[in-house]
N, C-alpha and C positions, 0 to 999 in steps of 0.2 A: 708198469710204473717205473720212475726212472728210478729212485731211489729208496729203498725200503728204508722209513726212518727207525730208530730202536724206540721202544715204549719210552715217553717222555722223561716219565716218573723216574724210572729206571733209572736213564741215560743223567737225569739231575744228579738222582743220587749216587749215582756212580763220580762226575766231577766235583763233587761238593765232598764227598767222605772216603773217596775212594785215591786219593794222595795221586790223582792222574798227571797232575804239573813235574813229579817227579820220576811218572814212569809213562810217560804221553805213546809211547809202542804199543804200551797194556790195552790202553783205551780204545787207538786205531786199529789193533788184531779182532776186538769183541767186535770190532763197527764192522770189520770185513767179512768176520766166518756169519755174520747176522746177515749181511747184506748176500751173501752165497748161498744162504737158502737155511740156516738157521733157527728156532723158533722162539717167538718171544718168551718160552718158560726155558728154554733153555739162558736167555740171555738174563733176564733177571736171578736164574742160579746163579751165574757168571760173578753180578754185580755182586749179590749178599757175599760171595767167597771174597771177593775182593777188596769190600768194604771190613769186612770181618780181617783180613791179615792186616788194612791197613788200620784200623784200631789195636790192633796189634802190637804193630809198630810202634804205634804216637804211646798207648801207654808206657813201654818202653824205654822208648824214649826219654819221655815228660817225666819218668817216674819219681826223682825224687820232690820233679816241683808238685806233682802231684799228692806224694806225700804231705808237702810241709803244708796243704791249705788242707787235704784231709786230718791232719793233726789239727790246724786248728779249729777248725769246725766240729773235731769231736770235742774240745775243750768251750767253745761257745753252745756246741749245745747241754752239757752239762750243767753250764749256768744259766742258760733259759733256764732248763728242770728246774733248777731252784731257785730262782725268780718266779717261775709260776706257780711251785708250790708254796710259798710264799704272798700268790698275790699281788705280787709288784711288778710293772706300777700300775695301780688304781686305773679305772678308766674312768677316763674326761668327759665327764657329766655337762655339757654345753651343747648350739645348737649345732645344725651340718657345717654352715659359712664357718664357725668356729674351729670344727674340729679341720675343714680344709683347708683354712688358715695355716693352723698347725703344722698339720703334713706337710703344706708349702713352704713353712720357715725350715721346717727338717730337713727339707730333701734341698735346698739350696744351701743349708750352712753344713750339712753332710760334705757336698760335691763340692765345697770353698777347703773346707777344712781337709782334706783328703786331695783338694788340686794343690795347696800349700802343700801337705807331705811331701806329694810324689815330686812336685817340681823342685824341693831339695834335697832330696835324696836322689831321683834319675833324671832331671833335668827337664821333665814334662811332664801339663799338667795331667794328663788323662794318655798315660803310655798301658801298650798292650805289652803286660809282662810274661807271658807266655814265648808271646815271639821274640823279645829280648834273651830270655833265658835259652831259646833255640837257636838264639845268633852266634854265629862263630866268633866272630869279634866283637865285642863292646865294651866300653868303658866303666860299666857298674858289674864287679862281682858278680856271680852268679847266688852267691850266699846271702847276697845285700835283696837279689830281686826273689828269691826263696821269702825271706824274712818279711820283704813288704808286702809280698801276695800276701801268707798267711796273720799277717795283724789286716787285711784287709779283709780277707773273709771273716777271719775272727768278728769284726766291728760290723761289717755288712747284716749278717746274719744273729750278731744282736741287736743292732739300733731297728732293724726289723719288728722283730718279736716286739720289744717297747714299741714302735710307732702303732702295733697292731693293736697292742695292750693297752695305749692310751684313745684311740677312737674308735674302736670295736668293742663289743662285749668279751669277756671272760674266756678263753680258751677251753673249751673240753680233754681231757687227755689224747683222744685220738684226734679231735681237729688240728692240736700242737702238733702231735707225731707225725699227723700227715703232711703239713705244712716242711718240718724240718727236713721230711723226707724228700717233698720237690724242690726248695733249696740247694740240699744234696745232690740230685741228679741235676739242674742246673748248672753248679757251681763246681762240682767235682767230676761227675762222669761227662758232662755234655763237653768240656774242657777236651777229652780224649776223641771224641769224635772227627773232631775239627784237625782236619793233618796240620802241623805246627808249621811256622814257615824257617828258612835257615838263615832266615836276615831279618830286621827290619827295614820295612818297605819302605822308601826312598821317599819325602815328599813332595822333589820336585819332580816324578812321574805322574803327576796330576792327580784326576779324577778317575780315569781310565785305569783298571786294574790289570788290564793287559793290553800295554801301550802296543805293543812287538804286533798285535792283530791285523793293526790297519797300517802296517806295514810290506806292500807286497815284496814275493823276490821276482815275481817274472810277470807275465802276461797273462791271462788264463787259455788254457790250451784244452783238447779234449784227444785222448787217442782211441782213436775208432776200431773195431779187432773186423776186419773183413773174414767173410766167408772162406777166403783160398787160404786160412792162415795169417797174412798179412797184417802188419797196423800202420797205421799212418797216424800222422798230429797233426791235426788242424789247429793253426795259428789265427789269430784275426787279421792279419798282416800278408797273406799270405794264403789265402783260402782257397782258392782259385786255381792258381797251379798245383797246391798241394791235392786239389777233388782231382784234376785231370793225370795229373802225373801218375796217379793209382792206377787210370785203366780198369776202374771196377763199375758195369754196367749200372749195379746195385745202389751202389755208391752216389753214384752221377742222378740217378733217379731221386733219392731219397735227400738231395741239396738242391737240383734244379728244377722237382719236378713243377705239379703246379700250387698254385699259390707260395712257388718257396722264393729265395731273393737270397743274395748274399748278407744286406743287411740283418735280415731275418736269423741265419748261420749266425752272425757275429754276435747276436744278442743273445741267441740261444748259449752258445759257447759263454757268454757272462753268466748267463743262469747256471748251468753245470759247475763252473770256476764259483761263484757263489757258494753252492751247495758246499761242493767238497773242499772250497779252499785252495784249490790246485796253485793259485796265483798266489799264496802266502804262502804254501808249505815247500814251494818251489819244484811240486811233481805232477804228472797230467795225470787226472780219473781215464779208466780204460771204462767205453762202452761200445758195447754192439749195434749193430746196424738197427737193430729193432728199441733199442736204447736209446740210440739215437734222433730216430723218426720220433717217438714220443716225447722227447726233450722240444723239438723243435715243435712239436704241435703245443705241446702245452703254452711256448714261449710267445707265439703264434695268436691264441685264444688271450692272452694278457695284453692290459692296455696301453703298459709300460714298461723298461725293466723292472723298475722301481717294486710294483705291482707284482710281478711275476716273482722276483727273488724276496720278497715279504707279501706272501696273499693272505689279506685278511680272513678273521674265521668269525665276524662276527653271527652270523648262519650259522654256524654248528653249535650243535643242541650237545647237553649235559651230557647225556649219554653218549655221544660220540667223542667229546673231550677224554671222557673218561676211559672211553673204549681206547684212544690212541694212548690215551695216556700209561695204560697197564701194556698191551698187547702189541703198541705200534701199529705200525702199516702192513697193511696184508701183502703177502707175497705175488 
């Protein structure tokens, strides 16, 4: 196979919680000693150590804004307690349309009332104050976006409890507790998961959260490692002399033999450049001869590039999703 991919699951949560945008070398060393022979429990150790320091970090980091919404979240849930030891407020004895009503005037005069704050205090209506508070430069205080997270949790996590208390029935003591408990882990712990950014994100970089992607720096290239030692790059530009100039019997077989073509070579070489990016990161994938022969077959058996560098998986059964998904691609 040409490229051993990492367990899916893995390789997600490794770019999603494991702050790889800030240490992009962490990510490509895991991807190479995997790709070198590797095994997938080795490589999911890898990711949990590595998610694990960088939650680390982000608490760290975040800590006092962390603070200021777990203070007040311990101060809103202390008056739920006593709104619900109390019984307040009643629940809304009417029919479902009614009580959805309800809910729906709630959660639209909530997010009016709350776009008015924010947009006079930080200038927008629905700003992520996290990544404000991790931005190096910005025009609101850090004390000012402290202070609006936590009257925000504050009100979130009561107008909650009330909305639940006026179209549900009566809380039990553990179904409150539990409730306030996933709140908390929401609102407080899942907050640290998430590596923080060190700016806010620009909006006239579109949609695209990482424009720089489809950006190339070069061409896709592929460096072949011959048997005598040797390597050569095969260009698309340039394919031809670069096969002959080698002088490797091996070589010359394994690009002209039969059914092969040079367009065949140039397409194949987009699939490789595909995979590993070689034409954004501005470096060539090294593969071997045998590496190679199966890159080009695969590119070969595809109907298209199109096809070949996205092949569908609608064929593959649960089990195998799941299989790739924990364990990867077999060696």
């Amino acid at each position: 196979m040409m490229f051993r991919r990492p367990p899916a699951l893995a390789d997600w949560l490794l770019h999603r919680l494991g702050d790889t945008q800030r240490n992009a070398a962490l990510a490509g060393d895991l991807l190479e000693e995997f790709r070198a022979g590797r095994s997938a429990a080795w490589y999911w150790r890898q990711t949990l150590v590595v998610i694990a320091h960088a939650i680390a970090g982000n608490v760290r980091e975040l800590r006092p804004y962390l603070l200021a919404i777990g203070a007040a979240y311990a101060a809103q849930f202390v008056v739920t307690m006593t709104l619900w030891s109390k019984n307040f407020p009643p629940a809304l004895h009417a029919s479902g349309w009614m009580k959805f009503g309800v809910w729906l005037l709630f959660q639209f005069g909530y997010a009016a009332c709350w776009g008015l704050v924010n947009r006079q205090v930080v200038g927008r209506h629905s700003p992520n104050l996290k990544q404000m508070f991790c931005a190096v430069e910005h025009p609101t205080p850090r004390s000012t976006i402290m202070t609006l997270a936590a009257c925000d949790s504050f009100s979130l996590g009561l107008a909650n409890y009330c909305l639940c208390a006026l179209i549900f029935t009566r809380f039990s003591l553990l179904g409150l507790l539990s409730t306030e408990t996933a709140w908390f882990v929401l609102w407080i712990f899942a907050p640290a998961l998430v590596p923080p950014s060190e700016a806010p994100v620009d909006d006239a970089r579109g949609k695209d959260e990482e424009p720089w992607l489809a950006i190339p720096q070069s061409e896709p290239a592929v460096t072949v490692s011959l048997a005598s030692g040797k390597t050569i790059v095969l260009e698309r530009q340039s394919l031809a002399q670069s096969v002959f100039a080698a002088a490797d019997r091996r070589l010359i077989d394994v690009v002209f033999g039969p059914q092969r073509s040079l367009e065949l070579l140039r397409r194949a070489i987009w699939l490789g450049g595909s995979r590993s990016r070689s034409y954004i990161q501005g470096r060539a994938e090294s593969f071997s001869l045998a590496e190679l022969t199966a890159l080009i077959d695969e590119t070969a058996r595809a109907k298209s590039i199109v096809e070949a560098c996205h092949p569908p998986n609608r064929r593959e059964g649960l089990r195998a999703r799941l299989k790739r998904g924990f364990r990867g691609d077999p060696a």
